[in-house]
DRENVOFI-22690 format. One line per field, with one value per residue (C-alpha): x, y, z; residue in three letters; residue number from 1. Coordinates in steps of 0.05 Angstrom, whole numbers. Layout:
REM DRENVOFI-22690
x <- c(X:...)
y <- c(Y:...)
z <- c(Z:...)
residuo <- c(ALA:...)
num <- c(NUM:...)
This chain:
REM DRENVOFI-22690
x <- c(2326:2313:2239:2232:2217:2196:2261:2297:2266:2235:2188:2158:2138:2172:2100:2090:2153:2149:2082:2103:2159:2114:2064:2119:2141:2073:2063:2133:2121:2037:2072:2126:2081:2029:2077:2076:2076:1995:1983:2012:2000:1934:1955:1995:1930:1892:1945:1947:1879:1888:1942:1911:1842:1876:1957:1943:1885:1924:1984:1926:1911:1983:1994:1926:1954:2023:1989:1955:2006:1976:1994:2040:2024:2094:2119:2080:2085:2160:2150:2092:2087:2144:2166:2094:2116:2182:2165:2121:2175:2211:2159:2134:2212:2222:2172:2195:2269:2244:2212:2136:2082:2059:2022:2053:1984:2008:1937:1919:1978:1939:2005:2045:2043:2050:1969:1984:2024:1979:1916:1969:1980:1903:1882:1935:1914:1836:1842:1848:1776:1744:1772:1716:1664:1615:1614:1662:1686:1611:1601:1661:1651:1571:1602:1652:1600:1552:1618:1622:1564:1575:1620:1650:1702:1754:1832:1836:1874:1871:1784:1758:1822:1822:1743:1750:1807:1799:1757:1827:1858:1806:1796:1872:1879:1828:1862:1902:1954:1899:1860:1919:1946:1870:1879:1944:1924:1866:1865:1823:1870:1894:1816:1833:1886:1834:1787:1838:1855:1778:1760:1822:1812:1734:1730:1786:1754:1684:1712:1758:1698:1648:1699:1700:1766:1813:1791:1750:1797:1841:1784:1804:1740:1665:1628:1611:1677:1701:1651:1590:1524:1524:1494:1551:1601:1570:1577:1644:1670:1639:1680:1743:1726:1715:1775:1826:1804:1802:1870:1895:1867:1905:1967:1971:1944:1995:2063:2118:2137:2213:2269:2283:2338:2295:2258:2303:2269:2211:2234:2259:2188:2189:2250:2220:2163:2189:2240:2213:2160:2210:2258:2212:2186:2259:2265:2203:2210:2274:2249:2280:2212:2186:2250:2234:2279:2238:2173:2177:2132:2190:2251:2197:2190:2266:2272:2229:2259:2329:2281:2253:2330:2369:2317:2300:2378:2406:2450:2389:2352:2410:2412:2332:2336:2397:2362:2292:2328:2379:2308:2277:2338:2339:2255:2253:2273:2333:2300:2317:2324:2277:2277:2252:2188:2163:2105:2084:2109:2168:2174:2221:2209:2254:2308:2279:2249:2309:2341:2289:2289:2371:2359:2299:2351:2409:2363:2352:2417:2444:2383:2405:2480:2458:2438:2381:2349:2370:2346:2288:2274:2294:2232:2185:2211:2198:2129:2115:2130:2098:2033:2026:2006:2046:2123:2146:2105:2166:2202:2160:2202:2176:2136:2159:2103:2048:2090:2092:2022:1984:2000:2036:1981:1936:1899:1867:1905:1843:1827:1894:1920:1985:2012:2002:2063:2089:2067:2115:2101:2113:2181:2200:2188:2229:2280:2268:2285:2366:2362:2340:2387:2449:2452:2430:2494:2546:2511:2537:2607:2626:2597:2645:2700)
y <- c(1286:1278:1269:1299:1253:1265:1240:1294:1349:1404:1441:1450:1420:1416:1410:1481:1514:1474:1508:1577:1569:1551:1609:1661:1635:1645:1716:1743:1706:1730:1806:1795:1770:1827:1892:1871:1792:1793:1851:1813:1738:1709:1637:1674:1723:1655:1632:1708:1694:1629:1640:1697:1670:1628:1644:1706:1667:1610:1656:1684:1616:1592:1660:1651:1571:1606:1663:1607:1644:1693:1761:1808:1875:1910:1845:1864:1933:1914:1858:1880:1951:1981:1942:1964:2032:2014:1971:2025:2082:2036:2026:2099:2111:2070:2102:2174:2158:2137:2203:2176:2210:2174:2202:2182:2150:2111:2093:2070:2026:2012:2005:1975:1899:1920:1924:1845:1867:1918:1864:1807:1861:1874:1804:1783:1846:1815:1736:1714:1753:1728:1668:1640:1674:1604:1598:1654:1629:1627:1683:1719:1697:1728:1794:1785:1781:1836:1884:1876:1907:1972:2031:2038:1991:2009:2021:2060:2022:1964:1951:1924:1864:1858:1836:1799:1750:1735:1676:1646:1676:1647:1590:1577:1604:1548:1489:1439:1393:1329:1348:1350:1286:1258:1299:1264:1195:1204:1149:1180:1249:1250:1274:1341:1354:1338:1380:1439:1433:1436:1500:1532:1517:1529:1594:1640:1622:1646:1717:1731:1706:1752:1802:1802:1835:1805:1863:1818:1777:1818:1846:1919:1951:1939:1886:1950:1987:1915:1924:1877:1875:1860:1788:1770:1797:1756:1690:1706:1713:1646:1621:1646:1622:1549:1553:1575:1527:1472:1482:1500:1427:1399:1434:1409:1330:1331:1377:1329:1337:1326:1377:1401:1439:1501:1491:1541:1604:1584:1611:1669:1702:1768:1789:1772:1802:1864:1870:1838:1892:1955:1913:1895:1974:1996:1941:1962:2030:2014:1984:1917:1881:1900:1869:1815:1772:1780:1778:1710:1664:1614:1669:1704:1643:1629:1706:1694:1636:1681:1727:1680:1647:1700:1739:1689:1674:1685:1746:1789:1765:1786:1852:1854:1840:1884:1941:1929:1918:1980:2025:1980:2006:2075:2082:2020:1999:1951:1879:1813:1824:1805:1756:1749:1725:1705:1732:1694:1675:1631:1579:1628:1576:1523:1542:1540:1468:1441:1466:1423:1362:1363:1374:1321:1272:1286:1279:1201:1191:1207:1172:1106:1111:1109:1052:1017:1058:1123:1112:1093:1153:1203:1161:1176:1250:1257:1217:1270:1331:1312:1282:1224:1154:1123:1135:1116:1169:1216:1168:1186:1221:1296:1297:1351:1364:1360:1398:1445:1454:1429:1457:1527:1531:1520:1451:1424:1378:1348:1270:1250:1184:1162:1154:1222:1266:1301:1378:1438:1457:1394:1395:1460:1423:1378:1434:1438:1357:1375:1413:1337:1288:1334:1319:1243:1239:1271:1220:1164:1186:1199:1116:1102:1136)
z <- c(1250:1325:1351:1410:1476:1539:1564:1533:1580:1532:1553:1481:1419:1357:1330:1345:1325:1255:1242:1262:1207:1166:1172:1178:1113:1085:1118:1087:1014:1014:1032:983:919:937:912:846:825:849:786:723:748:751:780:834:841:868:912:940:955:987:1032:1058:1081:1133:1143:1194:1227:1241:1266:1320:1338:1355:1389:1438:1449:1472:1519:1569:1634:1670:1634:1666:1634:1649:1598:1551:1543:1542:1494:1458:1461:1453:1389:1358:1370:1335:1285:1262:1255:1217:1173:1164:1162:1097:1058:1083:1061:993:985:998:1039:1097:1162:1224:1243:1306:1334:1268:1233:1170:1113:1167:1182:1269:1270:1293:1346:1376:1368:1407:1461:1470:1470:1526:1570:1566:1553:1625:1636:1563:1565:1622:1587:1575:1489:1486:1408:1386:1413:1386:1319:1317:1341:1294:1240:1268:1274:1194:1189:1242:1212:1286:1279:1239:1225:1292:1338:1297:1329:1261:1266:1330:1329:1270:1292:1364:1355:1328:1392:1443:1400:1413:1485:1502:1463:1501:1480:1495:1433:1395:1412:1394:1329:1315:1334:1288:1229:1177:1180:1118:1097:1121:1059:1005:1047:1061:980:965:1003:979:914:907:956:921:849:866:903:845:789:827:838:907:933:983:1040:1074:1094:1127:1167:1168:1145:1146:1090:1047:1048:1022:960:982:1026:1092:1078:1022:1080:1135:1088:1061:1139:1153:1107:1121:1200:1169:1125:1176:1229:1182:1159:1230:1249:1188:1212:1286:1248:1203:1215:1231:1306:1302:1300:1229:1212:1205:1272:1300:1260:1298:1366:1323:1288:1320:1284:1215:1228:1247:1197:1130:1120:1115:1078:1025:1024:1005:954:913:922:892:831:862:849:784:747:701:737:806:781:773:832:839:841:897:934:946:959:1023:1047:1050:1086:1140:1147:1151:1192:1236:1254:1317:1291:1268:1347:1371:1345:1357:1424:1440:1407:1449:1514:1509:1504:1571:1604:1589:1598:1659:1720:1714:1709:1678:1599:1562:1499:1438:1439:1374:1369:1426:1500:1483:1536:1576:1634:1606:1639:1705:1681:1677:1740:1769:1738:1745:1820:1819:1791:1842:1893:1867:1848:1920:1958:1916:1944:2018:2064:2057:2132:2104:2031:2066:2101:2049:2006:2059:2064:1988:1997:2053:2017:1951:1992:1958:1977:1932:1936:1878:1859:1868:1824:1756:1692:1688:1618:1587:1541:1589:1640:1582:1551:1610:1685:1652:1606:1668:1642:1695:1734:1784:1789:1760:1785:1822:1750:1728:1712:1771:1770:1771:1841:1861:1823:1859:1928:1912:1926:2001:2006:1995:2064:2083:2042:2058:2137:2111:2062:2119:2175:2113:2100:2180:2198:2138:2156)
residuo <- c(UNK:UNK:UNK:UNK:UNK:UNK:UNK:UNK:UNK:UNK:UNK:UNK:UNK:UNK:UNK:UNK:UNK:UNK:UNK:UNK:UNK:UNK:UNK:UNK:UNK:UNK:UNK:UNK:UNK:UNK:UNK:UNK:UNK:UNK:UNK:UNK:UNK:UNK:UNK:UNK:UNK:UNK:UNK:UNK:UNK:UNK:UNK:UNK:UNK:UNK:UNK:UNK:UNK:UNK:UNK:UNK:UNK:UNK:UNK:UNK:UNK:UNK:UNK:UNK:UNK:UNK:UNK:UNK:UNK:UNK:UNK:UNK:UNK:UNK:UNK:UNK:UNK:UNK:UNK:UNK:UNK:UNK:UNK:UNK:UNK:UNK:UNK:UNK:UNK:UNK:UNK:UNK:UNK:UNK:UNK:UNK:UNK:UNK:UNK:UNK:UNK:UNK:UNK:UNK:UNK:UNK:UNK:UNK:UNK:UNK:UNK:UNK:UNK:UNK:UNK:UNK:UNK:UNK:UNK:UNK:UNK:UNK:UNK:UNK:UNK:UNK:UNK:UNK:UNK:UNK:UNK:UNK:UNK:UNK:UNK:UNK:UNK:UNK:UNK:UNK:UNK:UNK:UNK:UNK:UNK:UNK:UNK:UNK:UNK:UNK:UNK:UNK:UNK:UNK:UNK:UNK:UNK:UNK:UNK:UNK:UNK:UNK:UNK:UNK:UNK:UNK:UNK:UNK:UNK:UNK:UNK:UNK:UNK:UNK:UNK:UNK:UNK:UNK:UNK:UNK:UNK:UNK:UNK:UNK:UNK:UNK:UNK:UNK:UNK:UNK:UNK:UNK:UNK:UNK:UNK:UNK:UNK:UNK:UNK:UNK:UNK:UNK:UNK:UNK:UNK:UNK:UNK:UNK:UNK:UNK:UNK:UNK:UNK:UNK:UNK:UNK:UNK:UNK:UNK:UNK:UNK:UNK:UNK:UNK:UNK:UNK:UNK:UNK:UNK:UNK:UNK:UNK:UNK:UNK:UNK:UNK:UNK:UNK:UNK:UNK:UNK:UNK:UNK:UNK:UNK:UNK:UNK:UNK:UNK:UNK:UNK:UNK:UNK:UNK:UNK:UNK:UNK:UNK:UNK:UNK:UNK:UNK:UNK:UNK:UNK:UNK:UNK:UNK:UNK:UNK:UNK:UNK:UNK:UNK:UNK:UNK:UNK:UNK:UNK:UNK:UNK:UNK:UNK:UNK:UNK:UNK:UNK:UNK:UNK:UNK:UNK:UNK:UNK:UNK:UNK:UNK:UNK:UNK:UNK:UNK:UNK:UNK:UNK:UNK:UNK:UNK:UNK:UNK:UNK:UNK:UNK:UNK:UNK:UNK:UNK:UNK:UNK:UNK:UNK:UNK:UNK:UNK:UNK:UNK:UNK:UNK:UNK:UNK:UNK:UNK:UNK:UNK:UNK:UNK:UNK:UNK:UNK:UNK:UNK:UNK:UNK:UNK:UNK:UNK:UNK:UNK:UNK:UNK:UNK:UNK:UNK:UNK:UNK:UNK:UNK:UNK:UNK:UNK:UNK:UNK:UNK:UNK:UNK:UNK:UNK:UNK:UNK:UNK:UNK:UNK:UNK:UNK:UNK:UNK:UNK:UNK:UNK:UNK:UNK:UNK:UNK:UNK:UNK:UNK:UNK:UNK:UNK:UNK:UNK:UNK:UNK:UNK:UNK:UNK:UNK:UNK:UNK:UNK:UNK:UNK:UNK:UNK:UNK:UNK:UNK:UNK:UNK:UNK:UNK:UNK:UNK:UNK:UNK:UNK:UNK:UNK:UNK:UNK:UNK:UNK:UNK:UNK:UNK:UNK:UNK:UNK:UNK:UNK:UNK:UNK:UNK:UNK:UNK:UNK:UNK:UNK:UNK:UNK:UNK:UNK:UNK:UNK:UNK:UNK:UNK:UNK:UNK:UNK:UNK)
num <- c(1:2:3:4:5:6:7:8:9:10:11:12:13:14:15:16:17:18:19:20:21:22:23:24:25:26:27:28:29:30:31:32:33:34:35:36:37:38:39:40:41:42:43:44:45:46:47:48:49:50:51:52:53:54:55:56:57:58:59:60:61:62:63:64:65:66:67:68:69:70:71:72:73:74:75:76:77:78:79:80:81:82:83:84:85:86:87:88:89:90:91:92:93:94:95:96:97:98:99:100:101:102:103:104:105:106:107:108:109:110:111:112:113:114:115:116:117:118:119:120:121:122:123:124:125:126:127:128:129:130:131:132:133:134:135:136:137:138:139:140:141:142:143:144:145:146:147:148:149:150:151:152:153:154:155:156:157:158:159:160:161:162:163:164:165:166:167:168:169:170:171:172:173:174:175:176:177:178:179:180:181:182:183:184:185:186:187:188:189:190:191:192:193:194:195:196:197:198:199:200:201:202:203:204:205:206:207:208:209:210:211:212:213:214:215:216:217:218:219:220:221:222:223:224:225:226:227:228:229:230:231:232:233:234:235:236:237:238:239:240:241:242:243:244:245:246:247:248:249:250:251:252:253:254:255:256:257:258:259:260:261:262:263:264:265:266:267:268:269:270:271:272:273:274:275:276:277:278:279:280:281:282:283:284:285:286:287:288:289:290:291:292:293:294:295:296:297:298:299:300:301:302:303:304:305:306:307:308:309:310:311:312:313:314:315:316:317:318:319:320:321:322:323:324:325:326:327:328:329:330:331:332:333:334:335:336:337:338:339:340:341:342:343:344:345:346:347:348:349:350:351:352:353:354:355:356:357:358:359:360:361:362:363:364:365:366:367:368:369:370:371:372:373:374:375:376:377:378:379:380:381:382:383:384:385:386:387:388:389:390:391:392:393:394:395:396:397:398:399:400:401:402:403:404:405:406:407:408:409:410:411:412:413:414:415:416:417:418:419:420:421:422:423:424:425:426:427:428:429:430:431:432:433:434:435:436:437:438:439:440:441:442:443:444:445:446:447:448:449)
């Protein structure tokens, strides 16, 4: 395994692709255990529980962290929209072809898993306004609360979700990679596992002792719908907010930030998302998971893990992606194609990052080859451009992760020193100095020759 440096110019963390495999995993195995495993297994019942309090939180959270670019609402629709709209045939699909009634209910996707992608579509259309709102996560969270209690929200267009989990969204939206790095650098960490352990532990065994079923968590309907008073709700919400932010904090203390060899599947979500749902429709209504063999939590577990690898590989993006951008062309203007995006907005700059940083270092390499006047010159032509008192300035490695997480996701960049990475704009003028070093480099070669 590689860690990932600075020096190695990507534009992302490992950190936060290792955490979306992880969660994906744990969306795909909680969907997977819930047909059947969940009704004759009371350990697995618990862990049902568990995972669910905080696995589609934390998904929110690493979406609104991945959504800080301004939105571009054409993208969306193309990214966002449009595979709601098909994810959701497929899904109303399987159960028709298995002989099932289902309503083709496409304003309310309640039976489907694409009420996610709806909620991501709404929340990148509105987080550039909600996100200055002053205390907008306290603030979300007490109309989160109050909207338990008010019959209006409900399955239609996904309202009730979409209220309940945008703290995670805004909560992430607003996170930059500073508090991470004071997360990681934190010595007494390792507290949050026995804490994370505790509350995932304690919380399940009181709902499921006091009967208290697993609605509430997914937020789809209000506190008495989900079988309790509007108090019990309120305090049962609470917790799942303190759960999933706890574990969230665990996750960005604690996952390893290196390349592992199943990093990859985190570029790759959106396929497994869209796909595992159907898949696992056909199976059980194919008696495929009520065999003894499968209902077994270990068999179950290693059953998702196919799902998320082969899923998540590039054969099934491929396919995803060729699918999605066949139906841009036919219903949109010809424009770049568009790319998986994970569930989230995959660092589809890189490319460009790189372009720049290659360009940044030609422009070095060939100022170092000329005489000392020239090299001279083309310094104070960089020093000009970038407006910088200090020259070597110009000189400082691009770091990738703050380029990353803190100019694209719009941290604020004010009162930095000398020593401070160099921004993207300032990268892209670097462009306009090879109209200046190419007359420099032929003056060179013709006083040679």
């Amino acid at each position: 395994m590689k860690q990932r440096t600075d020096s190695q110019g990507v534009p992302y963390s490992y950190l936060v692709d290792n955490i979306k495999v992880l969660l994906i995993f744990l969306v795909v195995f909680n969907h997977i255990i819930a047909f059947q495993l969940v009704k004759v297994d009371m350990i697995v019942r618990y862990v049902w529980y568990a995972i669910t309090i905080f696995h589609m939180p934390a998904f929110v959270f690493m979406s609104g962290y991945l959504s800080k670019k301004p939105q571009d609402v054409l993208k969306n629709v193309k990214n966002l929209l449009i595979p709601y709209i098909l994810g959701y045939s497929l899904t109303w699909y399987a159960y028709i072809w298995l002989g099932k009634s289902m309503d083709y209910e496409l304003l309310r996707p309640s039976g489907t898993v694409m009420w996610y992608v709806l909620a991501l579509f709404i929340y990148r259309l509105t987080i550039e306004a909600l996100g200055k709102v002053r205390f907008i996560v306290p603030l979300s969270i007490i109309f989160a609360l109050w909207a338990g209690t008010r019959p209006e929200f409900t399955t239609y267009l996904s309202s009730s979700r979409i209220v309940v989990f945008f703290p995670f969204f805004v909560a992430g939206y607003l996170w930059k990679s500073d508090y991470t790095k004071i997360v990681r650098k934190f010595k007494g960490k390792l507290v949050l596992v026995p804490i994370s352990g505790l509350l995932l532990y304690a919380i399940p065994n009181f709902m499921i002792a006091n009967q208290i079923p697993i609605d509430i968590f997914r937020g789809n309907h209000t506190y008495q719908l989900s079988g309790m008073d509007d108090i019990t709700g309120m305090l049962i919400r609470l917790l799942m907010y303190l759960v999933s932010f706890v574990l969230v904090l665990t996750f960005l203390a604690l996952m390893p930030d290196v390349k592992l060899p199943i990093t990859f599947v985190g570029r790759n979500t959106m396929g497994i998302y869209f796909f595992h749902y159907p898949i696992m429709i056909v199976m059980n209504g194919l008696f495929l998971l009520s065999i003894p063999q499968m209902l077994n939590v270990w068999v179950l577990f290693g059953v998702s893990w196919i799902f998320v690898l082969l899923l998540g590989s590039k054969p099934v993006s491929f396919i995803y992606n060729g699918v999605l951008n066949l139906i841009i062309l036919i219903f949109f203007k010809r424009e770049k194609p568009v790319q998986d995006e994970g569930l989230e907005d995959e660092y589809d700059e890189e490319e460009h990052y790189k372009v720049i940083r290659k360009r940044k270092k030609a422009i070095e390499e060939l100022a170092a080859t000329l005489e000392e006047e020239d090299a001279m010159k083309v310094k104070n032509d960089v020093a000009a451009v970038l407006e910088t008192e200090d020259a070597e300035a110009a000189q400082v490695e691009v770091s990738a992760e703050e380029l990353y997480a803190d100019k694209d996701f719009a941290m604020e960049t004010e009162g930095e020193d000398a020593e401070s990475p160099q921004t993207f704009e300032e990268l892209q003028e670097l462009d306009e100095l090879m109209d200046i070093i190419k007359p420099q480099e032929e003056t060179t070669l013709t006083e040679k020759e």
